[in-house]
Structure formats: C-alpha cells, structure tokens
ZADRENTI-731430 format. One record per atom (N, C-alpha, C): residue in one letter; atom name; x negated, y negated, z negated. Coordinates in steps of 0.2 Angstrom, whole numbers, plus 2048, in hexadecimal, padded with zeros to 3 digits. Atoms other than C-alpha are relative to their C-alpha. Example, Ala and Ser with C-alpha at 12.3 -4.5 7.8 and 13.67 -1.06 7.14 Angstrom:
2
<site><aa>A</aa><at>N</at><X>7FC</X><Y>806</Y><Z>800</Z></site>
<site><aa>A</aa><at>CA</at><X>7C2</X><Y>816</Y><Z>7D9</Z></site>
<site><aa>A</aa><at>C</at><X>7FC</X><Y>7FA</Y><Z>800</Z></site>
<site><aa>S</aa><at>N</at><X>804</X><Y>806</Y><Z>801</Z></site>
<site><aa>S</aa><at>CA</at><X>7BC</X><Y>805</Y><Z>7DC</Z></site>
<site><aa>S</aa><at>C</at><X>804</X><Y>7FB</Y><Z>7FD</Z></site>
% end
This chain:
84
<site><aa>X</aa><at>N</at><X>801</X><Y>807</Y><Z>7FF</Z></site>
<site><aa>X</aa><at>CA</at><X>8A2</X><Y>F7D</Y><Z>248</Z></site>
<site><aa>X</aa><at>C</at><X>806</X><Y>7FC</Y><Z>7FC</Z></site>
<site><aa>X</aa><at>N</at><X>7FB</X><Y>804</Y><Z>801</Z></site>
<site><aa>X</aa><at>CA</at><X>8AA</X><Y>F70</Y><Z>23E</Z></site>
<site><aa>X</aa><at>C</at><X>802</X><Y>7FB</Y><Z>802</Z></site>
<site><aa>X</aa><at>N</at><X>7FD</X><Y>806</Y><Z>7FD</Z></site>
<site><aa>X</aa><at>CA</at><X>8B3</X><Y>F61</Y><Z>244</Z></site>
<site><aa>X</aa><at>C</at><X>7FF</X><Y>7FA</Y><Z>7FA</Z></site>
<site><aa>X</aa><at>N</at><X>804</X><Y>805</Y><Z>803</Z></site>
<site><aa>X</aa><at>CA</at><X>8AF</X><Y>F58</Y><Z>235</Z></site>
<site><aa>X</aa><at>C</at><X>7FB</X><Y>7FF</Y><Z>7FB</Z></site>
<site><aa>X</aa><at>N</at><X>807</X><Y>800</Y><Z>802</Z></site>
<site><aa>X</aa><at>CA</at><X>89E</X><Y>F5D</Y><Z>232</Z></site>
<site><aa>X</aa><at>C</at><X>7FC</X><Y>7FA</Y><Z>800</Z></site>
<site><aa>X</aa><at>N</at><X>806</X><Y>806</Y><Z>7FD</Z></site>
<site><aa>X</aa><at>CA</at><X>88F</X><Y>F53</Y><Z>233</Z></site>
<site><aa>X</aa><at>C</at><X>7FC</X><Y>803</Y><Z>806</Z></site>
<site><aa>X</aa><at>N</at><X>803</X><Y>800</Y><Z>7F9</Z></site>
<site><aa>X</aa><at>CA</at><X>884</X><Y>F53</Y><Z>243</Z></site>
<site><aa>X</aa><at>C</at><X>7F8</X><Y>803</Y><Z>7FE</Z></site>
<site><aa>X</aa><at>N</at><X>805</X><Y>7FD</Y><Z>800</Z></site>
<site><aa>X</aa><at>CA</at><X>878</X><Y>F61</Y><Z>23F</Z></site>
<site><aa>X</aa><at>C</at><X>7FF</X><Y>806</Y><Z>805</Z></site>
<site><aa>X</aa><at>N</at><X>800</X><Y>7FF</Y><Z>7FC</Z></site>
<site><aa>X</aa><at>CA</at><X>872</X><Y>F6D</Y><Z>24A</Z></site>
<site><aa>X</aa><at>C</at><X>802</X><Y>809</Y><Z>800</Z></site>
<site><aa>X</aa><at>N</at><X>7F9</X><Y>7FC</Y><Z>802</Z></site>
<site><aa>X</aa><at>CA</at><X>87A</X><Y>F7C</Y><Z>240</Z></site>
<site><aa>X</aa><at>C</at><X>808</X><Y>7FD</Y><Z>803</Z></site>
<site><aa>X</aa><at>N</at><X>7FA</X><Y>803</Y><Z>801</Z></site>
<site><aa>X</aa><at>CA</at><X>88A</X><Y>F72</Y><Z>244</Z></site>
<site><aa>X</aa><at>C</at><X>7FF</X><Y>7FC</Y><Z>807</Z></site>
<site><aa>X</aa><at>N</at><X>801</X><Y>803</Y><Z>7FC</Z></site>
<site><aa>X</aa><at>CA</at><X>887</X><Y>F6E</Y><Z>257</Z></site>
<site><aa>X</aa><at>C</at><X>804</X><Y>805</Y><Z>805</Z></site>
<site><aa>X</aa><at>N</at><X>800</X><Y>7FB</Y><Z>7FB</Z></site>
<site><aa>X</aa><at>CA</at><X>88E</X><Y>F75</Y><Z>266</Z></site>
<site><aa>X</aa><at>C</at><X>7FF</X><Y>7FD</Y><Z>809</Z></site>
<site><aa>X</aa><at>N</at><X>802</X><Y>801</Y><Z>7F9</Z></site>
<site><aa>X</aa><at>CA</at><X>88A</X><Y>F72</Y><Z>27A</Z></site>
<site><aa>X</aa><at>C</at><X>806</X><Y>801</Y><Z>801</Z></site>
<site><aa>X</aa><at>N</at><X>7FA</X><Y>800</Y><Z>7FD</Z></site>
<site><aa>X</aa><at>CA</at><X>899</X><Y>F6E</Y><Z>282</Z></site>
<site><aa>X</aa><at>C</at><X>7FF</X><Y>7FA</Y><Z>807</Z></site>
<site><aa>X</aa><at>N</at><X>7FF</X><Y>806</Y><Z>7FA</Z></site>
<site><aa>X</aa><at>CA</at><X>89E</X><Y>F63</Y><Z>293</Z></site>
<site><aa>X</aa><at>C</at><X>803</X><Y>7FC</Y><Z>7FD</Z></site>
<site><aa>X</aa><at>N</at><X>7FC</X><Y>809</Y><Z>800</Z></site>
<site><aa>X</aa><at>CA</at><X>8A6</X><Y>F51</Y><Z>294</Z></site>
<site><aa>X</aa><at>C</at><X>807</X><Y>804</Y><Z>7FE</Z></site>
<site><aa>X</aa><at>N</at><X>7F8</X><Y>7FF</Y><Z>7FE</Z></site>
<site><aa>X</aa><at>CA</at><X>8B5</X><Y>F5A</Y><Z>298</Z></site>
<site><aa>X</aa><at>C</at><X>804</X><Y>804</Y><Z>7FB</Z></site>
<site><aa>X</aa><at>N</at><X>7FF</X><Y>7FB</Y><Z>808</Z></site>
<site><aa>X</aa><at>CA</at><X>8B6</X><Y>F68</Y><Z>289</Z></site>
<site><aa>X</aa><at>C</at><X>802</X><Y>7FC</Y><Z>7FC</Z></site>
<site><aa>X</aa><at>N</at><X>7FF</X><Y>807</Y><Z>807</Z></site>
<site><aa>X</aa><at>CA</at><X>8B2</X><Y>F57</Y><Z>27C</Z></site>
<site><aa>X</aa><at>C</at><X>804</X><Y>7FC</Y><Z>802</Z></site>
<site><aa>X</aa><at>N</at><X>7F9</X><Y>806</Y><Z>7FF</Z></site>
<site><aa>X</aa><at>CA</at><X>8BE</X><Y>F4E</Y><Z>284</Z></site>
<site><aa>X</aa><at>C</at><X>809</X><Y>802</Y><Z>7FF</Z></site>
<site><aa>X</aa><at>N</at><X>7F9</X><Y>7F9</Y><Z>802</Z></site>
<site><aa>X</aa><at>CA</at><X>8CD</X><Y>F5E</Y><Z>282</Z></site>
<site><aa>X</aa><at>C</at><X>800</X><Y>800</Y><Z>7F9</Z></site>
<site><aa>X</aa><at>N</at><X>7FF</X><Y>7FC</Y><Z>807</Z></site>
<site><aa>X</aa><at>CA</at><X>8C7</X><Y>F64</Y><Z>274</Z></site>
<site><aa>X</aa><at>C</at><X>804</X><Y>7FE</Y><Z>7F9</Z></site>
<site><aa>X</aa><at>N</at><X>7FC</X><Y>802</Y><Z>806</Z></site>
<site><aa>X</aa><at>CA</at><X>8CF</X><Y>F58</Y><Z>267</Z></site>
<site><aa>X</aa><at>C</at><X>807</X><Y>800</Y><Z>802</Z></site>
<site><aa>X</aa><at>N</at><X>7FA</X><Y>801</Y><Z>7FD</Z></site>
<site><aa>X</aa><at>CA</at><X>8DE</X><Y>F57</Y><Z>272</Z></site>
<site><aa>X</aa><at>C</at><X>802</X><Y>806</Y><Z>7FE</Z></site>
<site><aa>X</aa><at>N</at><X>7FD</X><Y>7F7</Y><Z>800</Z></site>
<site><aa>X</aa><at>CA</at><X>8E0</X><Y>F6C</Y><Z>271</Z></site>
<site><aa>X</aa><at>C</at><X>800</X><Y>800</Y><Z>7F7</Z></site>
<site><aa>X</aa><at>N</at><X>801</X><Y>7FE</Y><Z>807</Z></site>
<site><aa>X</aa><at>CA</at><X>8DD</X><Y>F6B</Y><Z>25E</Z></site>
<site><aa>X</aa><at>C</at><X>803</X><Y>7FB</Y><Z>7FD</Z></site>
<site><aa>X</aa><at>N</at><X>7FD</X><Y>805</Y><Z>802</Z></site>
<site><aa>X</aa><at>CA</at><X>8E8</X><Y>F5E</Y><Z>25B</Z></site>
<site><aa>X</aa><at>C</at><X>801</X><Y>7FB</Y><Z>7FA</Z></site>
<site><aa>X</aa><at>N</at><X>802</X><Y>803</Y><Z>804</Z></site>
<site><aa>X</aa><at>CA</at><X>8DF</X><Y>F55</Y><Z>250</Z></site>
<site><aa>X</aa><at>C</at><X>801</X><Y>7F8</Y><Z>800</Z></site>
<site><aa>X</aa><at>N</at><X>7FE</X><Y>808</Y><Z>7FF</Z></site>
<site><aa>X</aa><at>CA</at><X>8E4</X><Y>F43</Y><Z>257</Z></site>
<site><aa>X</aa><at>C</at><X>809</X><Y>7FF</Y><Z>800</Z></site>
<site><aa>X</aa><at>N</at><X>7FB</X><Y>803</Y><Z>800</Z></site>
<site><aa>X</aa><at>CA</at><X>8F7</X><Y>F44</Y><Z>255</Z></site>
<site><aa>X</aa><at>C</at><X>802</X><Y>800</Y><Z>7FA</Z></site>
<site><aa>X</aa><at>N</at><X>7FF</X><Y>801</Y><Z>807</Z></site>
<site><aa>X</aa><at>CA</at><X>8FE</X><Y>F3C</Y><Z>246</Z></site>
<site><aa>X</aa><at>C</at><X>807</X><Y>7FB</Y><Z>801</Z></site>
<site><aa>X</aa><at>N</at><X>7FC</X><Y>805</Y><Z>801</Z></site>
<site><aa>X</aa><at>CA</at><X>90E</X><Y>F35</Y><Z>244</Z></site>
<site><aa>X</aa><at>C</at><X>801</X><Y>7F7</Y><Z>7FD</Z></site>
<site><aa>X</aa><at>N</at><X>801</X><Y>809</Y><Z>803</Z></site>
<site><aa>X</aa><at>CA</at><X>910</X><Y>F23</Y><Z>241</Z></site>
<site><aa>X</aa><at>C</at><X>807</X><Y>7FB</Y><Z>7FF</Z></site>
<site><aa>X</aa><at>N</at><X>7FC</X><Y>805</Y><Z>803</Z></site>
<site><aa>X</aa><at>CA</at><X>91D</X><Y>F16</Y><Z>23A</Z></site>
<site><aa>X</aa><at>C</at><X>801</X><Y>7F9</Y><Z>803</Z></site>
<site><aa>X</aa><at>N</at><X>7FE</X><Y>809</Y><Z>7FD</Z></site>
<site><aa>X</aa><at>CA</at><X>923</X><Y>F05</Y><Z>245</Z></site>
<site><aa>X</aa><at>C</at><X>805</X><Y>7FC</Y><Z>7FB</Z></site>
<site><aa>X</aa><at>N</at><X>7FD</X><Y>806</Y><Z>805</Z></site>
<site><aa>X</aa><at>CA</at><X>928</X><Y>EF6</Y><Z>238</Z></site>
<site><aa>X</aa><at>C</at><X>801</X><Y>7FC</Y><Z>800</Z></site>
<site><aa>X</aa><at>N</at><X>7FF</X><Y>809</Y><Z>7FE</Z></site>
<site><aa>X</aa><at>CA</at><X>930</X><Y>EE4</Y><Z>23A</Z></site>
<site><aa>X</aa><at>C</at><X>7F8</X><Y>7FE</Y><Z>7FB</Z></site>
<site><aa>X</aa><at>N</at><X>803</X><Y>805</Y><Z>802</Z></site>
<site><aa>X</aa><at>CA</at><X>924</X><Y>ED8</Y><Z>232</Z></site>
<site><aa>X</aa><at>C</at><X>803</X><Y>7FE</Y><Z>7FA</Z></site>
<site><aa>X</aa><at>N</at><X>7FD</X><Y>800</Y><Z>806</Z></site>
<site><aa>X</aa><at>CA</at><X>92E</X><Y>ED8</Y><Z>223</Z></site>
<site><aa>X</aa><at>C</at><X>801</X><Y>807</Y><Z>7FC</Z></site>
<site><aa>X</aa><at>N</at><X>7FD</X><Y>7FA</Y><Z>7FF</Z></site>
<site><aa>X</aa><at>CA</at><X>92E</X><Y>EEA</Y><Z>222</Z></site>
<site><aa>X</aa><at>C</at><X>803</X><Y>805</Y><Z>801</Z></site>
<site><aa>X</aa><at>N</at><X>7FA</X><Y>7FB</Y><Z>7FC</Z></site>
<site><aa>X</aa><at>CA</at><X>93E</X><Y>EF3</Y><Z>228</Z></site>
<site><aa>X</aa><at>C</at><X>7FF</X><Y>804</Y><Z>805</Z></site>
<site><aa>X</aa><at>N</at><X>802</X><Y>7F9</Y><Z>7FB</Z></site>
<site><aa>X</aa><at>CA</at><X>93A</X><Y>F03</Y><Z>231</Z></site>
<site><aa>X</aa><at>C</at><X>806</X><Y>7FE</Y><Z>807</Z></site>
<site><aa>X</aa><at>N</at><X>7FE</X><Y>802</Y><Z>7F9</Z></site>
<site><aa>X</aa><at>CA</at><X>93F</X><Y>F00</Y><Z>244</Z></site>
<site><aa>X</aa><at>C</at><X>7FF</X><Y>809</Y><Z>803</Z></site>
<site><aa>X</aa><at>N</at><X>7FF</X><Y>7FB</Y><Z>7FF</Z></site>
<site><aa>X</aa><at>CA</at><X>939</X><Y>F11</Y><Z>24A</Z></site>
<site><aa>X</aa><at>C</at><X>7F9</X><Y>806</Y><Z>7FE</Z></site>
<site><aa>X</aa><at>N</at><X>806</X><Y>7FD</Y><Z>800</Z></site>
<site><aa>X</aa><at>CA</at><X>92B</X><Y>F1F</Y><Z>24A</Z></site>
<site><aa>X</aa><at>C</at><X>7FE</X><Y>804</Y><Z>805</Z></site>
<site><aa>X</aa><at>N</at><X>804</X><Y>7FE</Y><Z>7FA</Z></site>
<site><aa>X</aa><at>CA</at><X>91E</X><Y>F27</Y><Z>256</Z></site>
<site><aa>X</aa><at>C</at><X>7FD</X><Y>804</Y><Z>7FF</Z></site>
<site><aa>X</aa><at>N</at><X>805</X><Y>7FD</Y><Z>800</Z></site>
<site><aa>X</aa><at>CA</at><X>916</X><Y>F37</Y><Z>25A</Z></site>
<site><aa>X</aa><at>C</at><X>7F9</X><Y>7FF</Y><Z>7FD</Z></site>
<site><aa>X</aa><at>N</at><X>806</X><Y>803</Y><Z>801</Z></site>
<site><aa>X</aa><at>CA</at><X>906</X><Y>F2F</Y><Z>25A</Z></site>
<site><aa>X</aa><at>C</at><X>7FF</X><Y>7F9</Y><Z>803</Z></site>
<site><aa>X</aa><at>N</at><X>801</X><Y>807</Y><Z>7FF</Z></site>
<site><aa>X</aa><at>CA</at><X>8FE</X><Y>F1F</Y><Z>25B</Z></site>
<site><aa>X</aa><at>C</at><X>800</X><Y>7FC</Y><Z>807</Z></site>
<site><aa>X</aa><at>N</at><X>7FF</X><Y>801</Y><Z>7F9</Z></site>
<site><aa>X</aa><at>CA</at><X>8FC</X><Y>F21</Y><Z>26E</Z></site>
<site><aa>X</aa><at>C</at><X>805</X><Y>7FE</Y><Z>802</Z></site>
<site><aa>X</aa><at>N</at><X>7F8</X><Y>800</Y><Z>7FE</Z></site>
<site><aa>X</aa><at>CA</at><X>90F</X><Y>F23</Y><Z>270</Z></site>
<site><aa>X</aa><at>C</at><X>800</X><Y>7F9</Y><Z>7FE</Z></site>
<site><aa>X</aa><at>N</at><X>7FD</X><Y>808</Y><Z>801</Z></site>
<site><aa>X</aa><at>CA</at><X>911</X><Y>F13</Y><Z>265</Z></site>
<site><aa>X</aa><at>C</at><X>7FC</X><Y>7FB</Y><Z>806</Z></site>
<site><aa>X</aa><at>N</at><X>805</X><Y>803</Y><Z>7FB</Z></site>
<site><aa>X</aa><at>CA</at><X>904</X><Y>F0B</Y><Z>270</Z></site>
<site><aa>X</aa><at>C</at><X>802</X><Y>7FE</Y><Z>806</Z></site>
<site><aa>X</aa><at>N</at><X>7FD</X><Y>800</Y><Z>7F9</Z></site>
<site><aa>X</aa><at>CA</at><X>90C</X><Y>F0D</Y><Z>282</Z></site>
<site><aa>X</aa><at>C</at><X>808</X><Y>7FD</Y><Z>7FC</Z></site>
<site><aa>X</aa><at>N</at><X>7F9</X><Y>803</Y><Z>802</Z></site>
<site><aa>X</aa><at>CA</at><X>91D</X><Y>F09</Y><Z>278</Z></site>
<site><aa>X</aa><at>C</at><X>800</X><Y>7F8</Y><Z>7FF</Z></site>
<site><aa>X</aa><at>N</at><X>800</X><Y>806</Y><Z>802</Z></site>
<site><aa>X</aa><at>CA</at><X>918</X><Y>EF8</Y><Z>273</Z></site>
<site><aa>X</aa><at>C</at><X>7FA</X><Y>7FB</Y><Z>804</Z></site>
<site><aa>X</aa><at>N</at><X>805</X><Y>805</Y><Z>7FC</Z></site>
<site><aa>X</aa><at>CA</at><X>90A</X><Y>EF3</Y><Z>27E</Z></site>
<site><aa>X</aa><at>C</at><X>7FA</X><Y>7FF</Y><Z>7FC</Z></site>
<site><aa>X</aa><at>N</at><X>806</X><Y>801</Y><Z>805</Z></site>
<site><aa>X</aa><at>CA</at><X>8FB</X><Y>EF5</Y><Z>271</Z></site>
<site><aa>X</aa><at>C</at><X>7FC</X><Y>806</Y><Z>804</Z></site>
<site><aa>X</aa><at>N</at><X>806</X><Y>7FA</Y><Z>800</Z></site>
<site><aa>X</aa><at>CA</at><X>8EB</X><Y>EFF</Y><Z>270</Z></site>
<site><aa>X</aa><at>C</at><X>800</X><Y>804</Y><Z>7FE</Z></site>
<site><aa>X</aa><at>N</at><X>7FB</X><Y>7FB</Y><Z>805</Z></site>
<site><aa>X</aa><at>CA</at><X>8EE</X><Y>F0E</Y><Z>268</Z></site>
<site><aa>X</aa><at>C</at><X>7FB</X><Y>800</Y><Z>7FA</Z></site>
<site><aa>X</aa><at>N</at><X>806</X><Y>800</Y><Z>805</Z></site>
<site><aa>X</aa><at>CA</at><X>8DD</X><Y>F0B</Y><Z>25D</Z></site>
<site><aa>X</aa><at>C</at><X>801</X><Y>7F9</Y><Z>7FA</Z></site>
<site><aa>X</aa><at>N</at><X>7FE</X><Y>805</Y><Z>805</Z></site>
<site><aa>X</aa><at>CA</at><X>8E5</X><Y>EFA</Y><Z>256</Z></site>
<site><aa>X</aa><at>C</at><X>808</X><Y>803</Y><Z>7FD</Z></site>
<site><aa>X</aa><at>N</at><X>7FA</X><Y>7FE</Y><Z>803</Z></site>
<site><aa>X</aa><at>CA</at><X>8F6</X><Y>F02</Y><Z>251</Z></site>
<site><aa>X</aa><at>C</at><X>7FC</X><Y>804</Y><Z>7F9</Z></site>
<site><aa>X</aa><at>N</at><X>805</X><Y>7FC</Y><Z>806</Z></site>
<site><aa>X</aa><at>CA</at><X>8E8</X><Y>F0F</Y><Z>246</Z></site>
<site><aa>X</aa><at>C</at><X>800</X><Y>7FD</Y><Z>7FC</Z></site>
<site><aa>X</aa><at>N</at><X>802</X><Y>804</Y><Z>804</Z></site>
<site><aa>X</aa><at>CA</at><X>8E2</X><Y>F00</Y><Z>241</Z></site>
<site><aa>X</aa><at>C</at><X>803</X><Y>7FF</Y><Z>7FA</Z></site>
<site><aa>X</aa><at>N</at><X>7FA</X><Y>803</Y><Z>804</Z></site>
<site><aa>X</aa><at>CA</at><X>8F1</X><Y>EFA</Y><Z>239</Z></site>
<site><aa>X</aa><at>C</at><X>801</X><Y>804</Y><Z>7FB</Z></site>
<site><aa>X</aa><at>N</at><X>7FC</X><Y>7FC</Y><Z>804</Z></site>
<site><aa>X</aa><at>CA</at><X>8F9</X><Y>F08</Y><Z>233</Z></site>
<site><aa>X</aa><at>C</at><X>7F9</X><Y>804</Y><Z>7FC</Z></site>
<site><aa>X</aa><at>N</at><X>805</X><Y>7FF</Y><Z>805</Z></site>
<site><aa>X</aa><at>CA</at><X>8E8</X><Y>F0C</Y><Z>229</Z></site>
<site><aa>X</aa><at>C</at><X>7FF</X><Y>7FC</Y><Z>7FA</Z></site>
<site><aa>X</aa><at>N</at><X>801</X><Y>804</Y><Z>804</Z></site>
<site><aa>X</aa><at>CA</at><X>8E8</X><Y>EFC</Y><Z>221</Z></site>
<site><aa>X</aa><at>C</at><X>7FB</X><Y>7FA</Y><Z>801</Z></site>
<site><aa>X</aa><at>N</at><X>805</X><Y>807</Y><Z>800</Z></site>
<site><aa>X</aa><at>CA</at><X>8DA</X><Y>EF3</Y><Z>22B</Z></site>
<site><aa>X</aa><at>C</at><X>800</X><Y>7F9</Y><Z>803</Z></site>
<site><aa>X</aa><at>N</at><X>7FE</X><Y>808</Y><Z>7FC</Z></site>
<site><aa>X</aa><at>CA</at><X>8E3</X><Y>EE7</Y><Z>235</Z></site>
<site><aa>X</aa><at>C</at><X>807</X><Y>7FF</Y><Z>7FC</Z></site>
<site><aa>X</aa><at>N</at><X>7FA</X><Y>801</Y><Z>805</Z></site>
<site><aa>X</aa><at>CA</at><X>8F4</X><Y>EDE</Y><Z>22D</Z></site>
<site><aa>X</aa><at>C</at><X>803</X><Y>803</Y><Z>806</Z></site>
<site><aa>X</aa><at>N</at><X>7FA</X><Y>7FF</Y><Z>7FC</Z></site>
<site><aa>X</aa><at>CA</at><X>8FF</X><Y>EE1</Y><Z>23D</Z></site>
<site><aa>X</aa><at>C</at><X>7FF</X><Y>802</Y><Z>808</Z></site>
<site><aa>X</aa><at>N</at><X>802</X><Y>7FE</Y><Z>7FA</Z></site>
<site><aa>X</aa><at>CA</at><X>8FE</X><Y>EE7</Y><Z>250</Z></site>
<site><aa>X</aa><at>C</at><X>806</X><Y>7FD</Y><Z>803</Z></site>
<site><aa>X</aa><at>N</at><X>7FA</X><Y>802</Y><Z>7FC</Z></site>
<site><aa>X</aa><at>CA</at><X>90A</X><Y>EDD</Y><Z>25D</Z></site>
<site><aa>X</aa><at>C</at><X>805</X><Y>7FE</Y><Z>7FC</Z></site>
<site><aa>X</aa><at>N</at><X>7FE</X><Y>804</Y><Z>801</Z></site>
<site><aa>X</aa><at>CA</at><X>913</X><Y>ED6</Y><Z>251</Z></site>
<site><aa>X</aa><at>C</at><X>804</X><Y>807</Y><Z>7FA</Z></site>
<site><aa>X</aa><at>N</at><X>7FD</X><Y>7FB</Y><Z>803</Z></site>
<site><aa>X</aa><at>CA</at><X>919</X><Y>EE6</Y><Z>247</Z></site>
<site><aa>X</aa><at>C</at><X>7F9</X><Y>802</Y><Z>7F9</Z></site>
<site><aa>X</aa><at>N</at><X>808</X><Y>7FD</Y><Z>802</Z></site>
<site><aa>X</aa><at>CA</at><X>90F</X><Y>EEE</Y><Z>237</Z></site>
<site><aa>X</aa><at>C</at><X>803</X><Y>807</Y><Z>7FF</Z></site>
<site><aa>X</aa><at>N</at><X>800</X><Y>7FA</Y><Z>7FC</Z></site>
<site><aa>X</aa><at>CA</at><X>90C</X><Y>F00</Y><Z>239</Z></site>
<site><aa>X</aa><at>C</at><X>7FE</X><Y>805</Y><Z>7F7</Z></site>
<site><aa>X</aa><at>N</at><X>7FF</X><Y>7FC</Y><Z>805</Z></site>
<site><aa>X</aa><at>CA</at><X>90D</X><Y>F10</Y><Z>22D</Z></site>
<site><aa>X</aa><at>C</at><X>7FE</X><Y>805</Y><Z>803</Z></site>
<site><aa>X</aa><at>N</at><X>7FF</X><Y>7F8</Y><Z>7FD</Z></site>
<site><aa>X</aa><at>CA</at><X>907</X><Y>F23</Y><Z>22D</Z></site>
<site><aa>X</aa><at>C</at><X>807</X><Y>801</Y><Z>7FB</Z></site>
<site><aa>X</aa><at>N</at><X>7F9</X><Y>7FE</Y><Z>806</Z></site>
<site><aa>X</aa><at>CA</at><X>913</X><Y>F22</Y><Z>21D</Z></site>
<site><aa>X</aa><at>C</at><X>804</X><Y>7FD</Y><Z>801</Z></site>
<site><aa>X</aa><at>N</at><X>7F9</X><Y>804</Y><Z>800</Z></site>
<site><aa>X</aa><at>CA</at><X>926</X><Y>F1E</Y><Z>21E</Z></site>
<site><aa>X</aa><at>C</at><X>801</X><Y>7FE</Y><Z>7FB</Z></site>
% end
C-alpha cells in the first residue's frame, strides 16, 4: 500500500478508525520541523512540528502549515518556515 497513492482498489486496505488514526502517527509522516519569525524576519526559535508550535503559541496547528507553506502571510503574529 502506498501512502501517496491514488485511491484504487489495488491500493486499498480495510482498517479501524483507530488503526487510520495511528497509523500516520507510527510512520511518522506528520512531523516536520518548523521555523518561528518576528514579522520582520529574525528567527525567534524552532519546533518539532507544527503541533508543538501550536500549543506554544496558541494557534491551530493547520494555520502555522498554512503559513509556513506560503498560503497565509502570518499566524499570531509570527511568519513561519519549514526553512531556516
């Protein structure tokens, strides 16, 4: 099975809620380091992952992504980086 297949039935598997809900967590496909920056720039600090930053700053951890992808300008007042 591939994880970034397309949804054919070659490429399918029967699993629980609770399996699909590990499964990305055991194969650690959602942790990515990320980059916190003044508003001018200047690196402040960095984070595991977007969650980490999330809980640290008081955001969602799906608008820090945002940022740090390029789709939003800025989250809580910081703008955000997978790159230092």
């Amino acid at each position: 099975i591939e994880a970034s297949g397309q949804y054919t039935l070659a490429n399918m598997q029967l699993i629980t809620w609770e399996e699909n809900a590990t499964k990305g967590h055991s194969e650690n496909r959602t942790v990515k380091e990320v980059h916190q920056f003044d508003m001018g720039g200047v690196y402040i600090r960095s984070f595991d992952s977007t969650v980490e930053a999330g809980r640290a700053v008081g955001a969602l951890q799906s608008n820090i992504a945002s940022a740090a992808r390029g789709k939003q300008k800025s989250c809580r007042g910081f703008t955000w980086s997978y790159e230092r």
